[in-house]
N, C-alpha and C positions, 0 to 999 in steps of 0.2 A: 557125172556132175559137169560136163561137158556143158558149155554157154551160160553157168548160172551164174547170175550176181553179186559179187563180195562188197560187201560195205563196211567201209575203215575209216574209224573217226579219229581225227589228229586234232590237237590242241596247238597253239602258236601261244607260244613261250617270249613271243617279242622280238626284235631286231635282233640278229647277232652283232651286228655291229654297223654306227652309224655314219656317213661319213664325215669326215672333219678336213684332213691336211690333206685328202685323196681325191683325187677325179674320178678314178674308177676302180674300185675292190673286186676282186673274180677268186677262185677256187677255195672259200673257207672252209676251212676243215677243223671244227670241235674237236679240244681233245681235255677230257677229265683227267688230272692225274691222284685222283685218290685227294684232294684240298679245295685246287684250284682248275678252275674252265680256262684253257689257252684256246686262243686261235689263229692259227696261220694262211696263210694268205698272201695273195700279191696285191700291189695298190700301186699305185699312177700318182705322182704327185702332183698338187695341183699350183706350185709354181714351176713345174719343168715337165716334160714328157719323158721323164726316166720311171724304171717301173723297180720298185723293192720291197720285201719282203716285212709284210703286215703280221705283225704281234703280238695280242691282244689279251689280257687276263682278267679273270671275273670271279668273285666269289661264286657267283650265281649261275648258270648259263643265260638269263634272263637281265644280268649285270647286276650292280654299274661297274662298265667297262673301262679299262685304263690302256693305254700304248705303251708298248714298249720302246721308246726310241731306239735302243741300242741295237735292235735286228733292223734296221734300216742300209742299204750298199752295204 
């Protein structure tokens, strides 16, 4: 089966997340716990160039999305 073509269809479920108070979001990582979609992440704020830790929950994976402020520095 050496060189044969696999074709894999994926669906896009929508933004995980869009940005608002960030200049730059990088390594989101979904995580279901049995309720509720979290997602963690780093983000860049976009009045300063300090960079902390993005928190995100969602009934949905697909949202609507809310912040967590309190995992922020």
């Amino acid at each position: 089966m050496l060189g044969e073509t696999i074709h894999i269809e994926l669906d896009r479920n929508g933004p995980l997340w869009e940005k608002s108070q960030y200049r730059d979001i990088k390594d989101p990582c979904p995580v279901f716990d049995g309720k509720t979609w979290q997602i963690f992440g780093s983000g860049r704020s976009v009045a300063s160039e300090k960079w902390g830790i993005l928190h995100v929950t969602a009934p949905y994976i697909n949202g609507p999305c809310g912040l967590n402020n309190h995992a922020q520095h």
